[in-house]
N, C-alpha and C positions, 0 to 999 in steps of 0.2 A: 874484752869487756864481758860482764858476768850477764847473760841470760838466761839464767833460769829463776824463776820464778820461788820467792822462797813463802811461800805461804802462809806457814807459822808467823813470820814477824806482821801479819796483820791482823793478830789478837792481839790480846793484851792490853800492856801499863797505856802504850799507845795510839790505838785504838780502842776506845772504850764501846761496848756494846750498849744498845738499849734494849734492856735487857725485858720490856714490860710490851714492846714493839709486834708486830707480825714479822714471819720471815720475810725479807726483802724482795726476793727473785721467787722463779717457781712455779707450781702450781699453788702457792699459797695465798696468789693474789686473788681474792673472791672480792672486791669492787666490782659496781657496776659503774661503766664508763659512760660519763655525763654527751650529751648531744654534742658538744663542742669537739670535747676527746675525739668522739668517735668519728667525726668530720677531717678534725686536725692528722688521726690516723691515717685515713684514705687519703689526701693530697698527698703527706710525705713519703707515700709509696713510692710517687714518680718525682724524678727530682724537675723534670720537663716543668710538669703539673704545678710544683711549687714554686719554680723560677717565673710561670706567670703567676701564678693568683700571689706572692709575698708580694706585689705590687698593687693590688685590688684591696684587698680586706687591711682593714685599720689595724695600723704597727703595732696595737695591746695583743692585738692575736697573734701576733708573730713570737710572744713569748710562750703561749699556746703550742705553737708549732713545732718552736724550740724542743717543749716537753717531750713532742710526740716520738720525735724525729730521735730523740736521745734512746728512748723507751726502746724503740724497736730497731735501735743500731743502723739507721738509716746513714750513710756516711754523705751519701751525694746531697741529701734534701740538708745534712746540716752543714755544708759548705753552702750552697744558695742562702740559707738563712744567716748564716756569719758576715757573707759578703756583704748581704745586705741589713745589718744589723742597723737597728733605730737607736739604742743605748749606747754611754761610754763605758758602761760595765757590764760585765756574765758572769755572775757569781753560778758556778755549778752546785752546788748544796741546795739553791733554790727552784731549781729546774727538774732534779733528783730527788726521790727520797733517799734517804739513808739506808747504805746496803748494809750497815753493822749494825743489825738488828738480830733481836730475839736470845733462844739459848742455842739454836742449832750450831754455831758454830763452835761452841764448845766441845761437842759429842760427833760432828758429822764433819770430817776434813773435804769429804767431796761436797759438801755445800760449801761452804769454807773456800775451797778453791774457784767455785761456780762466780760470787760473791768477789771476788779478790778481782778473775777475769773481767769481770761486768765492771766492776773500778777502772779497771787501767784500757777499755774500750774507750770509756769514758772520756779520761785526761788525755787518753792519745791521739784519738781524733779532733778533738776539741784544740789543741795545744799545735800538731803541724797544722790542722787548718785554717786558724788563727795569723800564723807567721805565713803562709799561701796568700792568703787575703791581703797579709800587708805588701808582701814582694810585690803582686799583680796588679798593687792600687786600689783593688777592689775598694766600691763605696761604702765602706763600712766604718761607723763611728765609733766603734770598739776598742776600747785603750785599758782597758783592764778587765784580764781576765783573771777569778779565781778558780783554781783548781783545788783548793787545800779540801780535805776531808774525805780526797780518793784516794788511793795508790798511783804511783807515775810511774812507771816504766825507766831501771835507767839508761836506757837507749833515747830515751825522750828526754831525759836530765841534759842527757849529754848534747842531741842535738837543742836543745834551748840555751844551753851554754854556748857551745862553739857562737849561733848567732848573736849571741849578747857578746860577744868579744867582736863578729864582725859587723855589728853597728857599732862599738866602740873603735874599730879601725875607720870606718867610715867617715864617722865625727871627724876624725883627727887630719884625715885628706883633706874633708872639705873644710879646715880649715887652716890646712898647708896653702890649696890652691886659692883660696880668698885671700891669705896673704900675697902670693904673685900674684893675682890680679890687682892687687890694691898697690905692690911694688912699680910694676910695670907703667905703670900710669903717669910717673915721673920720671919715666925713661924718655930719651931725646927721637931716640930711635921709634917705631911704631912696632908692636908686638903681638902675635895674637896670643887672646887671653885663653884660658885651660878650663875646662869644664868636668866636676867629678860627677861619675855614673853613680846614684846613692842608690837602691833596692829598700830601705826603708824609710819611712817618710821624717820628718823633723820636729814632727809632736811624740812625748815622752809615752812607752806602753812599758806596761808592769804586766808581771806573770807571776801570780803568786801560788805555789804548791808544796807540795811534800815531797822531799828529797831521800829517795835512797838509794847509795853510792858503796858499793863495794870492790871495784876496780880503781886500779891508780890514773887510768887514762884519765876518768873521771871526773875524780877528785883532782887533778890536776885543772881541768879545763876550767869544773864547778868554781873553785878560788878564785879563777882568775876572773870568773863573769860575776862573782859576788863582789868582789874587789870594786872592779869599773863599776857596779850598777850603785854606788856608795860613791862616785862620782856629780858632781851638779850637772854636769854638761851630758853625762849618758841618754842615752834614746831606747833602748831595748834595756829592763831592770829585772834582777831578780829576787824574788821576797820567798825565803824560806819560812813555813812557816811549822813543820815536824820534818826531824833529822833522821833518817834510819842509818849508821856509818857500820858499815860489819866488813872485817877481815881487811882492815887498812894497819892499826897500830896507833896508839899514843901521839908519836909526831904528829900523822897527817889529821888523827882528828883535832888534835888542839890547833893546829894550824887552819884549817877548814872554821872550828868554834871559832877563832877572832874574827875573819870576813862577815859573821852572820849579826846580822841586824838583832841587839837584845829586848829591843820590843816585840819583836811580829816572834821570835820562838817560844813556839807551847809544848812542844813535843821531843825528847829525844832518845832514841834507845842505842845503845853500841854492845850489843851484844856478838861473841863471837871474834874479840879483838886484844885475848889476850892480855888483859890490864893485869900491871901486879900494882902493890900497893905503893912502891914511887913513883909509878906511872899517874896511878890517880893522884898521889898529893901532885903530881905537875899539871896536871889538867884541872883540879877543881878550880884554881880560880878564874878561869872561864865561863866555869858553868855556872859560876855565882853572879854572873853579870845578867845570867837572865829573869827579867825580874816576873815576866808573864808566864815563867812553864810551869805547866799542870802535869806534865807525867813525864817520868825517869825512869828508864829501864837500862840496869849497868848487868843484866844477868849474864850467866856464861862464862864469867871471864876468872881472872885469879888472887881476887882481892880475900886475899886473906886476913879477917879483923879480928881472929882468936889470936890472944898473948899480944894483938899491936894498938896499944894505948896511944901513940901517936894518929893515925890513920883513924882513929873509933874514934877522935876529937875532932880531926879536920871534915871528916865526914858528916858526922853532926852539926857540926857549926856548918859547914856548906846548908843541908836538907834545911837548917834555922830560917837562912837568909836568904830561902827561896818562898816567900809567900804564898802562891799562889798552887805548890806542888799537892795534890790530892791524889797520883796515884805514883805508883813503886814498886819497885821489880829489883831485886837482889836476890834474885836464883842462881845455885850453882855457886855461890862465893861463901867461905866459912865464916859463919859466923857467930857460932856454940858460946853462948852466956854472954852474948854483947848489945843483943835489941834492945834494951834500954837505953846502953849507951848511945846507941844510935839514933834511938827516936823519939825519946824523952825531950828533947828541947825546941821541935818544932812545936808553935803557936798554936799550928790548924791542924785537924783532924783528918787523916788519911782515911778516903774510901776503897781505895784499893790497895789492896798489899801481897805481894808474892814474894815467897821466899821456900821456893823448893830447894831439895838438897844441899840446905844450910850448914847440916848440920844442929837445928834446934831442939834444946832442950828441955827439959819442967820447968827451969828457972825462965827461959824464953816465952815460952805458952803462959806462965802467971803473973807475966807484967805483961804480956800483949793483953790479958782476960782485966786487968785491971788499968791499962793504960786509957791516958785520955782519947784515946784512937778508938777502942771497942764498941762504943754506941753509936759512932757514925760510918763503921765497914763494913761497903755494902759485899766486897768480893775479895775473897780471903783464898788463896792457896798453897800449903804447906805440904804438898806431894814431896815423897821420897825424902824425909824425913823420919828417924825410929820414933813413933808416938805410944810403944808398949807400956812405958811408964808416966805416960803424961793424962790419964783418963781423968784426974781431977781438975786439972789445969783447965783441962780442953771441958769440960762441965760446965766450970766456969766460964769459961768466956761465951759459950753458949749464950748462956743468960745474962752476960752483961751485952753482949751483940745482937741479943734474939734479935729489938724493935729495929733494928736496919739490916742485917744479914739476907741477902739475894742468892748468893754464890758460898759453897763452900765444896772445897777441893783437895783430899788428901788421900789422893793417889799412890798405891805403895809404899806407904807407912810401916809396916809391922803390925794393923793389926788385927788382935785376936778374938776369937768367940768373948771372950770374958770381958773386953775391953768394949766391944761392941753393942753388948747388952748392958754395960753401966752408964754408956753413952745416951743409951736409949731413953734412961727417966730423964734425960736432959734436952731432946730433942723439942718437947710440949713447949718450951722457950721460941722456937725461932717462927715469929708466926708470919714473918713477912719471903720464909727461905723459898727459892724457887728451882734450885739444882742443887743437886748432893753428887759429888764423885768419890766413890770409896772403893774407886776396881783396884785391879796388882795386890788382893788383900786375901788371906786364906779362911774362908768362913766358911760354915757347916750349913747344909741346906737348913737347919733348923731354926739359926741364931737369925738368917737372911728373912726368913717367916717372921721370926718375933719383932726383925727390925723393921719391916714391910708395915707389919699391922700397924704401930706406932706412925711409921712415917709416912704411910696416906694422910694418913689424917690429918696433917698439918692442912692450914688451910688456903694458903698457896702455892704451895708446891707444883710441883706439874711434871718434872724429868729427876730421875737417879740414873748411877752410873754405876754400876757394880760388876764386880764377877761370878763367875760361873760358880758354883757352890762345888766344894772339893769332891763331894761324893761323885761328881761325874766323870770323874779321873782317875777311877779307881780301877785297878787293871787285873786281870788274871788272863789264863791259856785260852781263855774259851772267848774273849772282850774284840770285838772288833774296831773300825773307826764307826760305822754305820751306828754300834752300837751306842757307843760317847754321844754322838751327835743327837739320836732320841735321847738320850739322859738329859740330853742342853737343854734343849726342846720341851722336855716334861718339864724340866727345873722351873721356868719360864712361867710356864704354863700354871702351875702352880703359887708362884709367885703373881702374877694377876688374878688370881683367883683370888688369895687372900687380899689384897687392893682394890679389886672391883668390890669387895662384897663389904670395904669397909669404909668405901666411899661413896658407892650406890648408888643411883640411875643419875641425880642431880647435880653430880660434881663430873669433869670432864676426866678422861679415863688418861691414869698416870701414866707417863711413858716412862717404862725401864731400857735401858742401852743397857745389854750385858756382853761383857769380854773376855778373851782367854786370857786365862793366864801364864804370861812369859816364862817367869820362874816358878815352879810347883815344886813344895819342899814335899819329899817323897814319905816322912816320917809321918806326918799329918794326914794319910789321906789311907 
């Protein structure tokens, strides 16, 4: 079974950020914690201390406590509070803020991972404690719990699957042995009746979460506990509500996509599975049955839609007959003079759209700058992508995207001083942008200055992503590493200078992430 931790798939089509949020974790929490908090803190310390006072203080504050106990990863005080739960529901969303907040996770993978951990504390404690509670009897009126909007662990997928099959075996004795009891009865002879050991009780509990499954063990058990929980007589159910499927294949995910309930899925990405393009015409009409999903993410894989008119029809007509889809992820699959065809016939307006190394072209960039999509995309990224020739395209869409553009990200493009500075009279458009990524790109300390000056000034902005400016890679006999590193250093350094001086004391001070760069073309520099 796969444990490790894939980090990356908790951005994204999938995960949407709030992007206008504080950072979630951290030192970036600057609240002051109200008299109750601060109380509700000190009990969940001890879980002694909590297991008498959750008896004392009125059950409203036990959802108080709930809070506290989550906040500072108390595991014993939130087992006392589960056991003795007043509600038939625990929605985790309400108990939690939202840890996909802000922009940091875009530029900072160790937040990013910090973030992902503090999710799956979350769901995992919450989720064996849960199924503890019910084995032991404990008094707890807790019959649904949600999970969804965390990451789940698929160790924790899997042990809530296996139990959801062994309450579906459960059922099934006890109502083996309630037939011989009820047979016997008309026996002449006298017989003793049979009693089945149940471990969970006989009122129905749902467990509703995010699923992601990249082992077969997995996905084997997950089908069969979705199966039974689509059952009227089940007692333990399970409610998918975001699909992560990586490194399974075509079969097992169309087979996994039938067991799943097509109202409760909003979410699916399968990245990483290898699709070619009879794969998906066999899988899409699956995914058309969902009528509630809001994000698709088919990135990674081997759908190639250049030269295939069949595939670039079914595809489209699927994204048509998904209403409610707003965000989209087709990175990594070719797709060179087909986005029209593609996305031309959905009704609603995508706010989010990836499509890194597409392969997109000027014909691609001048119907995305003019499609009905452009005024409502808040997060657009087109990394790894050749954009040398697309400077007008990309102007355009600018300004038909300025009033909603949040995010723009075009990482590794090709481009050049020349292209960068005709971009720049078009930046004055995006007045709502608030991250720019333009690293893996070869620009001259100069072009980076001229772009700087421009792009403070935007009036919400607040983080760029850039690289190192080529001059600091410039090498001869005499150049050391010590040396490079002050040039990084000055580069920087200079570059806030022209930022600070052009947004001045009353605007909060921009932060630049700058990066090496991977490939440095040696002609250039």
């Amino acid at each position: 079974m796969q444990t490790t931790l894939w980090y990356d798939n908790y951005q994204g089509a999938v995960y949407p950020l709030d992007l206008h949020a504080a950072p979630a974790i951290g030192r970036f929490q600057k609240s002051t914690p109200s008299l109750v908090e601060t109380c509700c803190k000190f009990i969940v310390r001890d879980s002694n201390f909590t297991s008498y006072i959750v008896n004392i203080v009125p059950k409203e504050l036990r959802v108080c406590l709930m809070k506290e106990a989550l906040k500072e990863n108390k595991d014993r005080a939130i087992e006392v509070l589960l056991s003795n739960w007043h509600m038939e529901a625990l929605v985790l969303r309400e108990l939690t803020p939202n840890i996909f907040t802000s922009l940091k996770p875009l530029h900072d993978t160790y937040y990013l991972s910090d973030i992902v951990r503090q999710g799956l504390r979350y769901t995992t404690c919450l989720a064996h404690t849960f199924l503890e509670c019910v084995k032991k009897k404990m008094p707890t009126r807790l019959r649904y719990l949600d999970l969804s909007g965390f990451p789940t662990a698929e160790v924790i997928l899997y042990y809530l699957a296996t139990h959801c099959m062994l309450a579906h075996n459960e059922a099934r004795q006890t109502a083996m042995v309630n037939m011989y009891n009820t047979a016997i009865q008309y026996l002449p002879t006298n017989r003793t009746s049979m009693h089945a050991d149940n471990c969970l009780p006989e009122s129905v509990l749902v467990i509703k979460l995010d699923a992601f499954v990249t082992s077969d063990q997995t996905h084997a058990e997950l089908c069969k506990a979705l199966k039974v929980s689509g059952f009227p007589e089940s007692k333990l159910r399970l409610c998918i509500e975001k699909l992560d499927a990586t490194c399974l294949g075509e079969p097992k995910i169309t087979i996994m996509l039938k067991q799943i309930d097509r109202r409760s899925l909003k979410g699916i990405r399968l990245k990483y599975n290898s699709l070619t393009c009879d794969e998906f015409i066999k899988m899409e009409p699956e995914l058309r049955r969902f009528e509630n999903l809001t994000a698709l993410d088919l990135s990674c894989n081997t759908i190639h839609l250049y030269q295939n008119d069949t595939v670039c029809e079914r595809m489209s007509e699927t994204l048509s007959l998904l209403p409610q889809l707003t965000r989209l992820d087709l990175s990594n699959n070719r797709i060179k003079n087909r986005l029209r065809h593609i996305l031309q016939n959905m009704n609603q307006s995508l706010r989010y759209l990836r499509l890194c190394g597409c392969g997109l072209t000027n014909l691609d960039l001048t119907y995305l700058a003019h499609s009905h999509h452009a005024p409502a995309l808040q997060e657009v990224d087109i990394s790894e992508n050749t954009l040398t020739a697309c400077t007008r395209s990309l102007g355009q869409f600018f300004c038909e995207a300025g009033s909603s553009l949040c995010v723009f990200e075009a990482e590794d493009t090709k481009l050049t001083d020349e292209v960068l500075l005709n971009l720049v009279h078009h930046l004055q458009s995006l007045k709502n942008l608030l991250y720019m990524n333009i690293a893996e790109n070869n620009f001259s300390a100069n072009t980076l200055q001229c772009f700087m000056q421009v792009f403070a000034s935007l009036p919400a902005v607040t983080t760029v992503r850039i690289p190192y400016c080529r001059e600091c890679y410039r090498l001869d006999e005499t150049i050391t590493d010590d040396m490079i590193s002050m040039r990084k250093m000055q580069s920087i350094v200079d570059l806030y200078a022209v930022t600070d001086q052009v947004r001045g004391e009353h605007k909060e001070r921009l932060k630049i992430v700058a990066t090496e760069m991977s490939r440095i073309d040696m002609e250039h520099i």
